[in-house]
KOLNU-230704 format. One record per atom (N, C-alpha, C): residue number from 1; atom name; x, y, z. Coordinates in Angstrom, 3 decimals. Example, Ala and Ser with C-alpha at 12.3 -4.5 7.8 and 13.67 -1.06 7.14 Angstrom:
<rs>
[1 "N" [13.190 -5.690 7.800]]
[1 "CA" [12.300 -4.500 7.800]]
[1 "C" [13.200 -3.300 7.800]]
[2 "N" [12.850 -2.250 7.080]]
[2 "CA" [13.670 -1.060 7.140]]
[2 "C" [12.900 0.030 7.870]]
</rs>
This chain:
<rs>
[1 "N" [0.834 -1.182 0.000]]
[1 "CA" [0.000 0.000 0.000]]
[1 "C" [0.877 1.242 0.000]]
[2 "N" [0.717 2.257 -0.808]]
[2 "CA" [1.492 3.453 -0.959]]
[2 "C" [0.959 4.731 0.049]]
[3 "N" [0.845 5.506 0.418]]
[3 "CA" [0.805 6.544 1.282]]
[3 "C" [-0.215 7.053 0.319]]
[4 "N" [-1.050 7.830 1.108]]
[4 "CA" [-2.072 8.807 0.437]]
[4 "C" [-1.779 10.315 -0.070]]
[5 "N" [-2.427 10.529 -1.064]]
[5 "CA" [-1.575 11.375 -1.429]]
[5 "C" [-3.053 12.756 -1.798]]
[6 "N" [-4.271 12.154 -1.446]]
[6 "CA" [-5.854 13.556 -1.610]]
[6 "C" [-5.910 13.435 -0.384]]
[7 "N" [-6.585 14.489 0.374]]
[7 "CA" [-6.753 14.544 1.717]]
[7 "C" [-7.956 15.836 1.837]]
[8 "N" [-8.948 15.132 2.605]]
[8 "CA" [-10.401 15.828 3.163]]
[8 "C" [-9.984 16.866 3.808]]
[9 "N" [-11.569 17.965 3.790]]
[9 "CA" [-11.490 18.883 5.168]]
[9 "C" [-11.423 18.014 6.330]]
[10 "N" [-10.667 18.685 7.531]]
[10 "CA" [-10.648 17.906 8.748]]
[10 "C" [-9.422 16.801 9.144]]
[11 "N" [-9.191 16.407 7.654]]
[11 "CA" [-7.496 15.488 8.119]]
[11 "C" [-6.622 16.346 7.877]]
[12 "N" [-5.943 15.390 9.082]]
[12 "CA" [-4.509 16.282 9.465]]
[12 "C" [-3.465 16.095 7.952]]
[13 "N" [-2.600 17.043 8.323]]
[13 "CA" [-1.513 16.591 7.260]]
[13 "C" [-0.200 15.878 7.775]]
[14 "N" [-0.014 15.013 7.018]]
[14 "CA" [0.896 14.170 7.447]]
[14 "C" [2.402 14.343 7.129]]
[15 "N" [2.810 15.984 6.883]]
[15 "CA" [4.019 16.182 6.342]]
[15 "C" [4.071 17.664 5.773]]
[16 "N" [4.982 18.313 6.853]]
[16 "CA" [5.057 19.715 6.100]]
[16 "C" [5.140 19.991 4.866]]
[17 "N" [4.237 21.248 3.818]]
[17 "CA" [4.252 21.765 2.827]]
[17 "C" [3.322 22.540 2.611]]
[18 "N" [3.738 22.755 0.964]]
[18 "CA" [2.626 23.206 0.665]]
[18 "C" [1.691 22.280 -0.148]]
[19 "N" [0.250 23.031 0.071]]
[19 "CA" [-0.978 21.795 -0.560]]
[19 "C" [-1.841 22.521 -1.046]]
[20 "N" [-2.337 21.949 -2.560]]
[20 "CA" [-3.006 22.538 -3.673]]
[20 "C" [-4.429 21.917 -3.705]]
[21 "N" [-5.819 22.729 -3.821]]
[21 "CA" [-6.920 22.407 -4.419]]
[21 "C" [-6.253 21.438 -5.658]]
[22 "N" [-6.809 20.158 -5.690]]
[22 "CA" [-6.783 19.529 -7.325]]
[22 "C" [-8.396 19.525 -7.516]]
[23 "N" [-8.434 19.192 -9.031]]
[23 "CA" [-9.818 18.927 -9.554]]
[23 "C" [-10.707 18.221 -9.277]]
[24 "N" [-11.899 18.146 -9.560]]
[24 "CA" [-12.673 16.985 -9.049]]
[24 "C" [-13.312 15.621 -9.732]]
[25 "N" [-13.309 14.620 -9.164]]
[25 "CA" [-13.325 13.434 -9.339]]
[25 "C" [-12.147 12.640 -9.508]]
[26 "N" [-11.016 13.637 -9.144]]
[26 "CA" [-9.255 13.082 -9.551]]
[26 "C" [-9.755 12.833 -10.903]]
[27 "N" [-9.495 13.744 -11.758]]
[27 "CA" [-9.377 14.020 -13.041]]
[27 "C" [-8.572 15.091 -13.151]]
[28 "N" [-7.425 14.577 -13.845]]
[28 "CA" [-6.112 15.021 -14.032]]
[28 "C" [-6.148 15.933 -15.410]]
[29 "N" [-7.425 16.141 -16.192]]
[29 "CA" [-7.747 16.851 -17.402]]
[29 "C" [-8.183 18.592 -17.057]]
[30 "N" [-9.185 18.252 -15.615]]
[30 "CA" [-9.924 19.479 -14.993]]
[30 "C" [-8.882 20.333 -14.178]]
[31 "N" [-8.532 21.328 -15.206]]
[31 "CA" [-7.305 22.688 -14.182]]
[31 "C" [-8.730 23.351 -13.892]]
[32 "N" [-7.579 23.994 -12.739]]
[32 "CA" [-8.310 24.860 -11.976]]
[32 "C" [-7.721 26.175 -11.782]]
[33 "N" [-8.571 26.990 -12.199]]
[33 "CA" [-7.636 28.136 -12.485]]
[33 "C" [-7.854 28.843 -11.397]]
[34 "N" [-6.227 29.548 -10.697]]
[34 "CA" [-6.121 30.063 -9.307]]
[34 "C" [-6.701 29.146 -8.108]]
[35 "N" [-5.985 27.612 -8.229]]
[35 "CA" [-6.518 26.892 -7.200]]
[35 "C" [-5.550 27.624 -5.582]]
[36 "N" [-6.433 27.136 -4.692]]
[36 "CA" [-6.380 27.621 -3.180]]
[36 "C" [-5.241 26.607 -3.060]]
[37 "N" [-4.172 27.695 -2.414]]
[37 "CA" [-2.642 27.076 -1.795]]
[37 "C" [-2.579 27.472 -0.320]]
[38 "N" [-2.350 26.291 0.613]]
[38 "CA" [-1.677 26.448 2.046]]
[38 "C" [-0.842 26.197 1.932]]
[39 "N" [-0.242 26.535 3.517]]
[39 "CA" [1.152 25.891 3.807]]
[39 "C" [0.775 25.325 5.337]]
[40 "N" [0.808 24.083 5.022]]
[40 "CA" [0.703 23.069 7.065]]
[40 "C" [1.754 22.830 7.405]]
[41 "N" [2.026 22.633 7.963]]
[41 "CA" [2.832 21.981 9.172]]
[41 "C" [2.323 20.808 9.851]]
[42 "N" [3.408 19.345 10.146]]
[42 "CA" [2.806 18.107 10.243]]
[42 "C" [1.559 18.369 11.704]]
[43 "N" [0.867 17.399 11.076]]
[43 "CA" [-0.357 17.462 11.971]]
[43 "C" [-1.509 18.849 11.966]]
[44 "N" [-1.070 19.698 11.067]]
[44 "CA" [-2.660 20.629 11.034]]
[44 "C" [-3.499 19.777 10.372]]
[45 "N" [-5.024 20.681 10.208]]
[45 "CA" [-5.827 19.955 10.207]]
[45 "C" [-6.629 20.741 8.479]]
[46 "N" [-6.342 20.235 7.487]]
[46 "CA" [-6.780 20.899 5.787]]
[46 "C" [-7.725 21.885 5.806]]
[47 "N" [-8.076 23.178 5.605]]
[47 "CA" [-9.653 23.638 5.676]]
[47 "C" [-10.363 23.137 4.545]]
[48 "N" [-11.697 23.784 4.747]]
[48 "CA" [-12.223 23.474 3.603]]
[48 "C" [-12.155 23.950 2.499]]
[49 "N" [-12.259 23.477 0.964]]
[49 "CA" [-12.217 23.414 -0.202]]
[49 "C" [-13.348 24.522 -0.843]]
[50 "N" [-12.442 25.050 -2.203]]
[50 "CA" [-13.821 25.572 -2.348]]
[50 "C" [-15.111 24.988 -3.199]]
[51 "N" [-15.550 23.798 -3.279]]
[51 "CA" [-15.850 23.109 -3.964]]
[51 "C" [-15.771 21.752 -3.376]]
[52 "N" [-16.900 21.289 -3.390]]
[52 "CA" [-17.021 19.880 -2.036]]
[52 "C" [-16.399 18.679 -2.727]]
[53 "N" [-16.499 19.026 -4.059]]
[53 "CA" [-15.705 17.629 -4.562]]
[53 "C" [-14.627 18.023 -5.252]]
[54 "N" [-13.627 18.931 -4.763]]
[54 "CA" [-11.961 19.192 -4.220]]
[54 "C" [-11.502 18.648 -3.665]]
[55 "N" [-10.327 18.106 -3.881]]
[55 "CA" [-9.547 17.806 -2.518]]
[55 "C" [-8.155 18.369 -2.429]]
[56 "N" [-7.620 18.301 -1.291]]
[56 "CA" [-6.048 19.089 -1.343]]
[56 "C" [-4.973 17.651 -1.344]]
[57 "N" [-4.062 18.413 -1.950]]
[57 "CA" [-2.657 16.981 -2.176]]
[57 "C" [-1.395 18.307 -2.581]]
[58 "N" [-0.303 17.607 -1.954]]
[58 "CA" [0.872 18.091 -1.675]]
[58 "C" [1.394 18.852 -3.171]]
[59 "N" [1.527 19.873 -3.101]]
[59 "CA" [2.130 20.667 -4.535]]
[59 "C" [2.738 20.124 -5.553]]
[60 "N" [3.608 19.385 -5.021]]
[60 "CA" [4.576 18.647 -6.213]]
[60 "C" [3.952 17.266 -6.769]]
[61 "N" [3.084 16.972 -5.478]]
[61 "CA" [2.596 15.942 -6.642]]
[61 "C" [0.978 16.095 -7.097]]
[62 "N" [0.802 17.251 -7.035]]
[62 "CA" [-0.310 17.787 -7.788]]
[62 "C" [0.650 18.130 -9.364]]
[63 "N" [1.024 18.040 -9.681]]
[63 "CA" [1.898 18.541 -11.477]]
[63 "C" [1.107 18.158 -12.232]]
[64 "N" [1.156 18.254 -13.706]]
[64 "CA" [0.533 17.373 -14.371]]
[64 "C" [1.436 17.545 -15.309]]
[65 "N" [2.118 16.094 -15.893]]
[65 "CA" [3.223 16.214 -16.930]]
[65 "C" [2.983 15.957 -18.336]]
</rs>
């Protein structure tokens, strides 16, 4: 099993960075233009999205190549 890499409002983060709104349904086609960027620190807790079927995932591996 590999580590998770989308993460809900309400879970913690499991590893300092920064973390990007991605698209919804994990569809890697749907940009989002001016998606919402934090920065956590291990163990905060994600806010919410703007868009309920968003989720946040770590910057770098939000890319799309």
């Amino acid at each position: 099993m590999g580590e998770q890499t989308e993460f809900e409002e309400g879970q913690r983060a499991p590893n300092p960075g920064v973390y990007v709104e991605v698209g919804e349904a994990r569809s890697f086609h749907t940009q989002i233009e001016n998606p919402k960027r934090i920065t956590l620190e291990k163990g905060d807790k994600f806010p919410e999205t703007t868009n309920k079927n968003r989720k946040w995932k770590k910057e770098e591996k939000a890319r799309v190549h």
